[in-house]
C-alpha positions as CSV (number, residue, x, y, z in Angstrom):
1,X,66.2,69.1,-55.9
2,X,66.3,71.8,-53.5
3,X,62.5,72.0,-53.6
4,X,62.1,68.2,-53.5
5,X,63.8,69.0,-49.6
6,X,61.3,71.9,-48.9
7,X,58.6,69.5,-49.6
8,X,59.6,67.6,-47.7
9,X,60.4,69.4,-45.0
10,X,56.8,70.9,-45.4
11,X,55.5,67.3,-45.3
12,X,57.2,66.3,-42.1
13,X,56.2,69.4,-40.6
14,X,52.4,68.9,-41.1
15,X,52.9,65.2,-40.2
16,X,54.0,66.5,-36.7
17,X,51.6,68.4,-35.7
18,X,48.7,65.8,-37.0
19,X,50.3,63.5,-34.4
20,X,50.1,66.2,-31.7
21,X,46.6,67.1,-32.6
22,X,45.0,63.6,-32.7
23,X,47.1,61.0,-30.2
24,X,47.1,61.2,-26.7
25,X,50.7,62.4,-25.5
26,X,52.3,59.6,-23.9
27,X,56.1,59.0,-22.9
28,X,56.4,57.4,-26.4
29,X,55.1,60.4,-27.9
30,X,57.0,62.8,-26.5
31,X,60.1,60.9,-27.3
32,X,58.9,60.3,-31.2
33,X,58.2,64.2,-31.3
34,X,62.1,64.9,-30.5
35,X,63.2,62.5,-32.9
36,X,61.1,63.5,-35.4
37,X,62.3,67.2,-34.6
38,X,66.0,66.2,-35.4
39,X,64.6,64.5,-38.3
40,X,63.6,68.0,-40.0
41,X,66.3,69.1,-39.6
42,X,67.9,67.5,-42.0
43,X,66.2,68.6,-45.5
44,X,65.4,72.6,-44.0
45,X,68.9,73.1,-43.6
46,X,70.0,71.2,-47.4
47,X,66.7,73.5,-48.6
48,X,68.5,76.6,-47.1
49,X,71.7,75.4,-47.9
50,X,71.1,75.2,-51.6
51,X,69.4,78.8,-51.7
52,X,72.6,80.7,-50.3
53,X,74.8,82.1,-53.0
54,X,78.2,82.3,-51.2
55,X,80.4,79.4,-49.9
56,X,80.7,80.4,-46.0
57,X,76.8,80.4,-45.4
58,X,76.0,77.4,-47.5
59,X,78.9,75.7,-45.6
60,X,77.0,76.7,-42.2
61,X,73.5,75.7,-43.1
62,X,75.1,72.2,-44.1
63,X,77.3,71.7,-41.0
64,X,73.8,72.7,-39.3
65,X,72.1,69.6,-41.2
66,X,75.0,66.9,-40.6
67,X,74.6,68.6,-36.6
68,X,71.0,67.3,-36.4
69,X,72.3,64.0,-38.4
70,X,74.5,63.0,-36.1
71,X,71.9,63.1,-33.2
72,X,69.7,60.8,-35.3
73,X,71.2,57.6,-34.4
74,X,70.9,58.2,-30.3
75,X,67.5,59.4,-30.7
76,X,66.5,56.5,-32.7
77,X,68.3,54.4,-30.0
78,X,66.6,55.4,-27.4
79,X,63.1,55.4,-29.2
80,X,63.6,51.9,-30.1
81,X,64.7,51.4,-26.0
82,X,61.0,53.0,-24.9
83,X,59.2,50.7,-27.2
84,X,61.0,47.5,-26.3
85,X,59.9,48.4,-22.7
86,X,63.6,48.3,-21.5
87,X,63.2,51.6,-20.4
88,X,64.4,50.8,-16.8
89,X,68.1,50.7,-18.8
90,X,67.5,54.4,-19.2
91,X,68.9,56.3,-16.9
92,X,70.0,60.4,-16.3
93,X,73.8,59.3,-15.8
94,X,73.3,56.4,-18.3
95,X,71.6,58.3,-21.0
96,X,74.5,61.2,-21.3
97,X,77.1,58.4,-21.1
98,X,75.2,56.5,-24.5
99,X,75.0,59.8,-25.7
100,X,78.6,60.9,-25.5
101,X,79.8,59.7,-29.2
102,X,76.7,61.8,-30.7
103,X,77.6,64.5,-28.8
104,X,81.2,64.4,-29.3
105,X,80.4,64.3,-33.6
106,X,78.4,67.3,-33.1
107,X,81.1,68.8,-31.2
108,X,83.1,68.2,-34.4
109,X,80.7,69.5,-37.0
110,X,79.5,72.6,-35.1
111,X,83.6,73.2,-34.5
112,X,84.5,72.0,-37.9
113,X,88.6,72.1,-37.1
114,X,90.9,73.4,-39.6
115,X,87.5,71.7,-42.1
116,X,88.3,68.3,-41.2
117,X,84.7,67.6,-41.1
118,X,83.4,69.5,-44.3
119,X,84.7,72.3,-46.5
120,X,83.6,73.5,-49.9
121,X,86.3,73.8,-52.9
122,X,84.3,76.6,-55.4
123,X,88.1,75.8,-57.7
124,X,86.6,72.0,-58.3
125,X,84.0,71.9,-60.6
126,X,82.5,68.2,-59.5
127,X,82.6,66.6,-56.0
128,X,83.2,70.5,-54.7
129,X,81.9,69.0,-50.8
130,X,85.6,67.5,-49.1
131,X,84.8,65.7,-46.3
132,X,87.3,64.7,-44.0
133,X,88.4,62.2,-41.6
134,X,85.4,64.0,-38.7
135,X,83.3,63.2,-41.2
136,X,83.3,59.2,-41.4
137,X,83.8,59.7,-37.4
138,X,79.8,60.8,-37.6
139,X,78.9,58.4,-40.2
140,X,80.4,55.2,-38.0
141,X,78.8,56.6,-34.9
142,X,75.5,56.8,-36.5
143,X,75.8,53.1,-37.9
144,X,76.8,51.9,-34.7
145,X,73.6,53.8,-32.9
146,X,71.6,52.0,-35.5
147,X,73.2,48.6,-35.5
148,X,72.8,48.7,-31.5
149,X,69.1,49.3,-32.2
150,X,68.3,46.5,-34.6
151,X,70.2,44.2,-32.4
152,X,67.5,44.9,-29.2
153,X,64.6,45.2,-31.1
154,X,65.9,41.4,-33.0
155,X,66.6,40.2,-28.9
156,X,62.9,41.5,-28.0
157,X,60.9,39.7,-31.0
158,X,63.4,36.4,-30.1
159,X,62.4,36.2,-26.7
160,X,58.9,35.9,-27.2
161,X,56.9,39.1,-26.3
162,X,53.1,39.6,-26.8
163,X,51.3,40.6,-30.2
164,X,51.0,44.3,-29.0
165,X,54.6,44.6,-28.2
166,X,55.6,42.8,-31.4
167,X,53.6,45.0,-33.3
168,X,55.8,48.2,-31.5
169,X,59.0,46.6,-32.5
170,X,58.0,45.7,-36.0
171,X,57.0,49.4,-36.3
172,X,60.4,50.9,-35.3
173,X,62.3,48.1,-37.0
174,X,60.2,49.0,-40.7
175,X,61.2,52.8,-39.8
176,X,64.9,52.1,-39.2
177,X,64.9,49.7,-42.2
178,X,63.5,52.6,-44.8
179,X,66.1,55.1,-43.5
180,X,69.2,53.1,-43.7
181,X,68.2,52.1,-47.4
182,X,68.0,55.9,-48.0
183,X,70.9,57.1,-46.0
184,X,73.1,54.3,-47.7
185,X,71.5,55.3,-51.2
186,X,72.2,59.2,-50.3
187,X,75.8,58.1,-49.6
188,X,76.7,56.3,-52.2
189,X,74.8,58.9,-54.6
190,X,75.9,61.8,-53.4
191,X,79.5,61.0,-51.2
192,X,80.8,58.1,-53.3
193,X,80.0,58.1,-56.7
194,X,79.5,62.2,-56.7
195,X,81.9,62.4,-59.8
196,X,79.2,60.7,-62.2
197,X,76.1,62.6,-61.0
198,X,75.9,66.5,-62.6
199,X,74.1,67.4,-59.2
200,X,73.1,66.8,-55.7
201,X,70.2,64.0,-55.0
202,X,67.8,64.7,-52.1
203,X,67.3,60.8,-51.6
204,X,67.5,60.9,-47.4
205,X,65.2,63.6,-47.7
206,X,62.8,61.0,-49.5
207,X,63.8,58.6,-46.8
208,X,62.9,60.4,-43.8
209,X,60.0,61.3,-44.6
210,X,58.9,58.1,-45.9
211,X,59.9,56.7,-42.5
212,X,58.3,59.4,-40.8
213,X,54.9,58.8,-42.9
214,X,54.9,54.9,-41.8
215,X,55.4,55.6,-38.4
216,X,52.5,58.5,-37.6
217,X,50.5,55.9,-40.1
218,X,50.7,53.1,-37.2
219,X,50.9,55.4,-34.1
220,X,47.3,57.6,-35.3
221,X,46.0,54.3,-36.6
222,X,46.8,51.1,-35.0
223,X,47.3,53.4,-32.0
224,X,50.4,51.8,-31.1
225,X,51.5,54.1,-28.4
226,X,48.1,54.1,-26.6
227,X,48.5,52.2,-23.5
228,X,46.6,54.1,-20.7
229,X,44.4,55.7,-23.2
230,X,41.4,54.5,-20.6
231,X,43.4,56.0,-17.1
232,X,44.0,59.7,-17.5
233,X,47.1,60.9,-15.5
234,X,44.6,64.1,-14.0
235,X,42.2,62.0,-12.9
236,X,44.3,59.4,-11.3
237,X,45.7,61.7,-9.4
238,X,42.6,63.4,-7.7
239,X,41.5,60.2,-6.4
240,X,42.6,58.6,-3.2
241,X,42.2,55.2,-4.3
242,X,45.9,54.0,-5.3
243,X,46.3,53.0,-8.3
244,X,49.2,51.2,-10.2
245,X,49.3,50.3,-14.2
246,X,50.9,47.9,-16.0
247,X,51.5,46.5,-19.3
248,X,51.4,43.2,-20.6
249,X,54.8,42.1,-18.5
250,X,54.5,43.9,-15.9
251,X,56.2,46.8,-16.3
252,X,55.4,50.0,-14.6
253,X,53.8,52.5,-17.1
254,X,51.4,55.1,-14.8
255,X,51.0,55.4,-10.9
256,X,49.3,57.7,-9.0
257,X,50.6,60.1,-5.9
258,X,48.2,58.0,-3.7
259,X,50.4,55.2,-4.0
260,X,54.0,57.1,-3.7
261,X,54.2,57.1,0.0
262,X,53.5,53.1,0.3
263,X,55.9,51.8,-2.9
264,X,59.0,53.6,-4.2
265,X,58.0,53.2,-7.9
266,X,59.6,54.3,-11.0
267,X,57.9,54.0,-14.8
268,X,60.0,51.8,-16.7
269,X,60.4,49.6,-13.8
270,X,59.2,45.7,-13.8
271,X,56.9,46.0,-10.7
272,X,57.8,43.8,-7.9
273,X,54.7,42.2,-5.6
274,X,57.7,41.7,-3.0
275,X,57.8,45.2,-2.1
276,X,54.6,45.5,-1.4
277,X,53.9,42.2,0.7
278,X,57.4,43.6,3.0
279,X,54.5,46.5,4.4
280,X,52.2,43.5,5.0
281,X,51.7,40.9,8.5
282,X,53.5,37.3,7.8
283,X,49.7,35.6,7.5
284,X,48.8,38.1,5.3
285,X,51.6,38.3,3.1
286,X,51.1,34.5,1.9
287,X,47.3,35.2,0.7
288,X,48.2,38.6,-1.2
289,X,51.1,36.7,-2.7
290,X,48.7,33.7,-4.1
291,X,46.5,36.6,-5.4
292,X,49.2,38.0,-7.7
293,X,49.9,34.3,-8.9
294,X,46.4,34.0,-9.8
295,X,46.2,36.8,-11.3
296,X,48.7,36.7,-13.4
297,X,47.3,33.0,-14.4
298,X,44.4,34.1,-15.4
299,X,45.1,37.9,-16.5
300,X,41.6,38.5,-18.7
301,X,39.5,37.9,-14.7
302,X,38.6,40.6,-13.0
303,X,40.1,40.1,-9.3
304,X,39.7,41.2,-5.8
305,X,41.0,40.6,-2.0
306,X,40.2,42.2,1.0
307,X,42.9,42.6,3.2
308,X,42.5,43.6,7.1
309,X,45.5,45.3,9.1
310,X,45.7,45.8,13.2
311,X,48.1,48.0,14.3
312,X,47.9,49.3,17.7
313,X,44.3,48.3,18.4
314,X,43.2,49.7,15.1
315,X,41.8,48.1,12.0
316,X,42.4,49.2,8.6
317,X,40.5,47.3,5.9
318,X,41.9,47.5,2.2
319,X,40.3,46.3,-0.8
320,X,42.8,45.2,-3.8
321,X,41.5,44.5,-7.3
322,X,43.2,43.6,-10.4
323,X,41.7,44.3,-14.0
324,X,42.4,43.8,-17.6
325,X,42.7,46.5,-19.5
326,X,41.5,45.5,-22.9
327,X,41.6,46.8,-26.9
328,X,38.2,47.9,-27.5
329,X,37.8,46.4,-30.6
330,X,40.2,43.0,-30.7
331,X,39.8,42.4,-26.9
332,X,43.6,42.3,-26.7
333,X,45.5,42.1,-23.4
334,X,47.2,45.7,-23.3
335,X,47.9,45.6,-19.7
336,X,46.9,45.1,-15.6
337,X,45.2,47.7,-13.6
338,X,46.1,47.4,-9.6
339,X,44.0,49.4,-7.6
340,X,44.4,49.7,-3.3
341,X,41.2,51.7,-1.9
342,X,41.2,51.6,1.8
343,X,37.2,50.9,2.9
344,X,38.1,51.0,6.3
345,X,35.8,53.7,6.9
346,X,32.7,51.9,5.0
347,X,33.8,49.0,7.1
348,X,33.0,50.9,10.6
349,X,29.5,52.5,8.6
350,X,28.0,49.1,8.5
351,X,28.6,48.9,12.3
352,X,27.1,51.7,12.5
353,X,23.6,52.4,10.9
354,X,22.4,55.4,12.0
355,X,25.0,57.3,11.5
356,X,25.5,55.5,8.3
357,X,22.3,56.7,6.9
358,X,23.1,60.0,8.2
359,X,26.3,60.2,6.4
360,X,24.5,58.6,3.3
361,X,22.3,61.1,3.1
362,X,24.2,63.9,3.8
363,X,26.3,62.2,0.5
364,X,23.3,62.1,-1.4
365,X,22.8,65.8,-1.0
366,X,26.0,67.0,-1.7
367,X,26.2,64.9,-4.9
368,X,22.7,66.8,-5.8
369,X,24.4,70.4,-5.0
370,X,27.4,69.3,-7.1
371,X,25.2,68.1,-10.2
372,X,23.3,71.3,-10.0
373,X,26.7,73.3,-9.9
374,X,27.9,70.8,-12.9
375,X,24.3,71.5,-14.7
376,X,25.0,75.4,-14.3
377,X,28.5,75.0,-14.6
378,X,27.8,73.2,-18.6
379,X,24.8,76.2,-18.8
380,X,27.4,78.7,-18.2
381,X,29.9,76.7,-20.6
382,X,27.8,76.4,-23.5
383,X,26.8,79.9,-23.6
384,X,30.1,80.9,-23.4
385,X,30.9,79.1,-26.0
386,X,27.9,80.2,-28.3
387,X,28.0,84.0,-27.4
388,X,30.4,86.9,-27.6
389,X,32.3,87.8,-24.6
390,X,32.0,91.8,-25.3
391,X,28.4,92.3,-26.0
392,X,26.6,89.1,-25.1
393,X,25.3,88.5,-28.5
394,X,25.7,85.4,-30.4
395,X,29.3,84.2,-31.8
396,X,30.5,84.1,-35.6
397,X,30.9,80.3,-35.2
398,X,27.2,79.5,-33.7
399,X,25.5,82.1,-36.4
400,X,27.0,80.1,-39.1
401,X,25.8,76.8,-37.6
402,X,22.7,77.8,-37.1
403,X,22.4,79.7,-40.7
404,X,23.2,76.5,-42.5
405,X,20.7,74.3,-40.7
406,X,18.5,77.1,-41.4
407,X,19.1,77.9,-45.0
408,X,18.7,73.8,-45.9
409,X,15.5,74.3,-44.2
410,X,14.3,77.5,-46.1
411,X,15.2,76.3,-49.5
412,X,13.5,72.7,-48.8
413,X,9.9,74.7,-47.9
414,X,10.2,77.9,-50.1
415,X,10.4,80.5,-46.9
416,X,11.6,83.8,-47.5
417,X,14.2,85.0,-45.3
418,X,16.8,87.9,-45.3
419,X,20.2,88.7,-43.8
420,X,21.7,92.0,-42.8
421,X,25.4,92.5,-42.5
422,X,26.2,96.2,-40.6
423,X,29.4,97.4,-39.6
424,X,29.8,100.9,-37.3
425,X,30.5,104.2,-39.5
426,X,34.0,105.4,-38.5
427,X,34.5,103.4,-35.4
428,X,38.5,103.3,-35.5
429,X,38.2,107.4,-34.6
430,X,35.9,106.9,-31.7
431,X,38.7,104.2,-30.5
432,X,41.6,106.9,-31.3
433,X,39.6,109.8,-29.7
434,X,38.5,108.6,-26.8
435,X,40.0,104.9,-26.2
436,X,39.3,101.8,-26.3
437,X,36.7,101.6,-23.4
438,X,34.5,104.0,-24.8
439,X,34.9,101.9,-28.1
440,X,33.7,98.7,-26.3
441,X,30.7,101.0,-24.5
442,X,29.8,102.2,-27.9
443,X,29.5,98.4,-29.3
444,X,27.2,97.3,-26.4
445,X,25.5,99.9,-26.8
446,X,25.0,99.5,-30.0
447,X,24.1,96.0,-29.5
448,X,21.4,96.8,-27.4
449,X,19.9,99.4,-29.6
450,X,19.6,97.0,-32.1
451,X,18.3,94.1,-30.2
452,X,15.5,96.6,-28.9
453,X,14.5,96.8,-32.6
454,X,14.9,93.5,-33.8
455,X,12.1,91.0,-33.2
456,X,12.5,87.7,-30.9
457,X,13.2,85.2,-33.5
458,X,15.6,86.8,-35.1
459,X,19.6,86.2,-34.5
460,X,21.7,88.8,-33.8
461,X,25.7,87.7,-34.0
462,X,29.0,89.4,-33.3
463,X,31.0,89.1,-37.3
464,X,33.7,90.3,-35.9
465,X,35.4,93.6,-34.5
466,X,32.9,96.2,-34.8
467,X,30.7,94.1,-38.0
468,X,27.5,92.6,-37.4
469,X,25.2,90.0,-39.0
470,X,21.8,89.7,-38.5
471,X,19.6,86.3,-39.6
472,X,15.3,87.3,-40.1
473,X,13.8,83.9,-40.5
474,X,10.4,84.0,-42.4
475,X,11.1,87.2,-43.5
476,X,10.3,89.1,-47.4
477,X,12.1,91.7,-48.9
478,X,9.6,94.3,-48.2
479,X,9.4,93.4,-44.5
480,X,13.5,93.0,-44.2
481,X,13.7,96.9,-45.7
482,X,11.6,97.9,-43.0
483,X,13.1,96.1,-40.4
484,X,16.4,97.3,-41.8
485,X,15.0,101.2,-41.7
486,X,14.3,100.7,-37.9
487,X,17.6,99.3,-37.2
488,X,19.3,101.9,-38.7
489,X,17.1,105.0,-37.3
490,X,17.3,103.1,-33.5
491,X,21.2,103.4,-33.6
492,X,21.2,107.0,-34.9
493,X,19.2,107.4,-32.0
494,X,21.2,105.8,-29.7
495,X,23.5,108.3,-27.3
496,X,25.9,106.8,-25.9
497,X,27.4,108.1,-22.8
498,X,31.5,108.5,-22.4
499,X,31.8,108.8,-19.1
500,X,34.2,112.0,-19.6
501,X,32.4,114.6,-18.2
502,X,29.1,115.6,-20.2
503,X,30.6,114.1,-22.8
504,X,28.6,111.9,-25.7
505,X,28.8,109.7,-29.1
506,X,26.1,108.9,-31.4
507,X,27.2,106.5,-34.2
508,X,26.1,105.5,-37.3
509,X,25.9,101.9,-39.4
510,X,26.6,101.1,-42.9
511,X,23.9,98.0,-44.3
512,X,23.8,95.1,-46.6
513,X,20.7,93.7,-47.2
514,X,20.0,90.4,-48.6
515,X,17.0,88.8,-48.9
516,X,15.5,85.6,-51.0
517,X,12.6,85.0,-52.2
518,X,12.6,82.3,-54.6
519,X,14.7,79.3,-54.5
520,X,16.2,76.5,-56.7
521,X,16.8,73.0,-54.9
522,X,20.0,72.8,-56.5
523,X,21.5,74.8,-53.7
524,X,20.5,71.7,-51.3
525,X,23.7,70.0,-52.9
526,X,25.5,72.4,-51.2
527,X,24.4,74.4,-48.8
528,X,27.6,75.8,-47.3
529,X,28.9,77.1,-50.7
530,X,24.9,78.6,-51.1
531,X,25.2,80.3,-47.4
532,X,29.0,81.5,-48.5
533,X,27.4,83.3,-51.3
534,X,24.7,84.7,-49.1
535,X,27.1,86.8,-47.0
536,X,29.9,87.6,-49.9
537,X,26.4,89.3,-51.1
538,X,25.6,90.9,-48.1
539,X,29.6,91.8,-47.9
540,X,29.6,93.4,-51.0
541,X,26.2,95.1,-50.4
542,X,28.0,96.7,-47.2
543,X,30.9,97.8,-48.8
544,X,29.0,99.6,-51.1
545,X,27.3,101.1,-48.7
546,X,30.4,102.4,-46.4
547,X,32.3,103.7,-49.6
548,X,29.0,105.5,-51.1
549,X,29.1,108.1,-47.9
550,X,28.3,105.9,-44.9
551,X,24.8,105.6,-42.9
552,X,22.9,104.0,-45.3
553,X,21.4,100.3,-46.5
554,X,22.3,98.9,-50.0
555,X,19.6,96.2,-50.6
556,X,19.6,93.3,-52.8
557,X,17.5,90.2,-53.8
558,X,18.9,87.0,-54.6
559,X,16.9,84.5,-56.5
């Protein structure tokens, strides 16, 4: 059994980090990633607990697994708060008074007084776990937590919210289901009825991590954290157009700082059209309050109002548009986009013509400068990411892209091509001797006394540390042992210069050849496995060169 809670420790463990590699890290998110951190907790420490030979630590790891128990119910409370969208009930002074009996139970476990909470009798051959009166403290506290949360999420389904938001609660509610069956199973298994069972059961173990496997199956796909998927915090933020988000019923869920100085927002808050018609003239504050009605009639429209403003003989023109933001595939309502861009400015252009054009062009060209920059900026980028930061060659990563595209290509037509794989003789010395520096100066200038050699099609790429492969297209056996030959003689040729005094290194390189000449078209069916065995030939062809005595080339043919 204790192996059944590795697993599935292991399991809940990879299931984390899936969701932190493919969702977009929202408020939700970051709240599911601390629940389901206290959730692991739970079968490691009955793993470790089960592995330790002597009562004290085995007593420790399981206090430490009822610790992260008893914080299960709060975290699932306030989960199940965040998707209900009552999150404005949440706050700092609020949250530490919910959390108060969790914290006081793992006071109590983590304190364990005179073992009231848990001790082991080794005398007792069955039911050796006591628990004591603590214990059924934590296990009504975590009940209550639970019963609390089915309650709201029952309330929010009664009332009659949208499909989106039903299918958040239904989520939660099927998660909180599955690990009450398994905690109730667990202790009735293992707590109750431990006298007719030979040994432990790992059957909340099972539980959370079924739980934990429906929920990352709805949030990666039905995606049902992603609200503001389309509005990126970053770029909201860089803009000066103010910009407010909402979800289906109008509660706040993004902002950006343009907006902070004219509303006193909070996310989690219902937003209130009142306090933003207060900063507005009497006539005014009638039309921008029919707007809102209307938009909220008709929420799938696209909507706009101009609105002007004189204060002290000065005009400010704002432009206030309202969006739907939609599911891409369904066409579901998901929420409102509000957006306040002052076009004062273009208001006073269009008065203005000449210098309007003037301004336009002068627009025109910067956008042109700043396209160039992004052109050279992407030109820069991608052969960063192609190349090897050290010697300017070609990366491991792009040599084995290209070599598969290539190889397909080859054994499609029948062209002969070779590979070499060379590594420097005795480089760790020349790193040891004279540092690191002087190691790097001796790769470049390696690199470069090889490319002089090699001709203009073929692909020279960093393998990694001081090993090299190069890829000769269109290239025979007899002309890749030539080539090869040159390479070789051009590095032992090479001086390279220390910069200690008078001071030189010449190096040598150990080769593996490879060439092919003849092909079968079974290696179409899979032509990574094919280019794999291409370099574990030209690997082993190397070796044997570096442990026969160094600066030499081992050649071989693969048919």
């Amino acid at each position: 059994m204790m192996w059944l809670d590795f697993s599935m420790f292991l399991v809940l463990l990879g299931l984390f980090f899936y969701v932190f590699a493919v969702g977009t890290i929202t408020v939700l998110h970051k709240i599911y990633f601390a629940l389901h951190l206290v959730l692991m907790v739970w079968p490691l420490t009955q793993f470790i607990a089960q592995t330790m030979p002597g009562s004290p630590y085995r007593l420790f790891y399981l206090l430490a697994s009822y610790s992260g128990l008893s914080l299960v119910g709060v975290g699932w409370f306030i989960f199940v708060v965040f998707m209900t969208g009552q999150a404005q009930l949440i706050r700092t002074r609020r949250l530490i008074m919910l959390s108060v009996p969790a914290l006081i139970s793992v006071a109590f476990v983590v304190v364990n007084p005179d073992r009231l909470f848990l001790s082991i009798n080794e005398q007792l051959t069955d039911k050796q776990l006591q628990s004591g009166p603590l214990y059924w403290y934590m296990i009504v506290q975590l009940f209550s937590y639970i019963l609390v949360s089915l309650v709201i999420m029952g309330y929010t389904l009664r009332r009659g919210v949208s499909v989106r938001q039903q299918m958040l609660v239904r989520t939660a509610m099927n998660g909180v289901f599955v690990l009450v069956l398994f905690g109730l199973g667990d202790f009735f298994v293992n707590i109750i009825l431990i006298n007719y069972f030979s040994s432990y059961f790992s059957i909340f173990s099972v539980g959370i991590t079924l739980s934990a496997v429906y929920l990352v199956h709805a949030i990666t796909r039905h995606r049902v954290f992603d609200i503001i998927q389309i509005v990126q915090r970053d770029v909201m933020n860089t803009i000066s157009t103010g910009i407010i988000v909402l979800d289906e019923s109008g509660v706040v869920l993004e902002f950006n700082k343009a907006m902070k100085p004219i509303l006193k927002l909070k996310i989690g808050e219902r937003f209130s059209p009142e306090a933003l018609a207060v900063h507005l003239p009497k006539p005014i504050r009638k039309q921008f309050n029919q707007f809102l009605q209307e938009q909220k009639l008709w929420p799938m429209e696209r909507q706009e109002l101009e609105i002007s403003l004189h204060n002290n003989g000065h005009y400010r023109y704002i432009v206030v548009q309202a969006a739907p933001i939609l599911s891409q595939k369904k066409k579901e309502l998901l929420g409102r986009l509000l957006t306040f861009h002052d076009v004062t400015e273009l208001r006073l252009l269009v008065d203005e013509t000449n210098t309007q054009n003037e301004l336009l062009q002068d627009r025109n060209r910067e956008l042109l400068i700043m396209q160039d920059e992004l052109f050279q900026a992407n030109k820069k980028l991608e052969h960063m990411a192609i190349t090897d930061g050290l010697t300017g060659c070609y990366n491991r990563r792009y040599l084995l892209q290209q070599l598969e595209h290539e190889i397909a290509v080859n054994v499609q037509y029948g062209i002969p091509f070779s590979i070499f794989l060379f590594d420097i003789d005795l480089f760790k010395a020349i790193n040891d001797q004279y540092g690191h520096l002087v190691g790097d100066e001796v790769i470049c200038s390696t690199v470069e006394a090889v490319k002089n050699t090699l001709r203009s099609a073929d692909i020279l790429a960093r393998y990694g540390g001081e090993e090299f492969t190069v890829y000769l297209p269109h290239t025979t056996r007899d002309q890749a042992d030539i080539i090869a030959d040159m390479v070789k003689e051009s590095v032992e040729q090479n001086v390279v210069r220390t910069g200690l005094g008078s001071q030189s290194v010449r190096v040598t390189i150990s080769m593996g050849v490879v060439s092919v000449e003849q092909f079968d078209k079974r290696a179409l069916d899979d032509p990574k496995a094919f280019l794999r065995e291409l370099l574990a030939q030209a690997d082993a062809a190397l070796y044997e060169a570096k442990y026969s005595g160094r600066n030499r080339i081992v050649k071989r043919k693969l048919a």
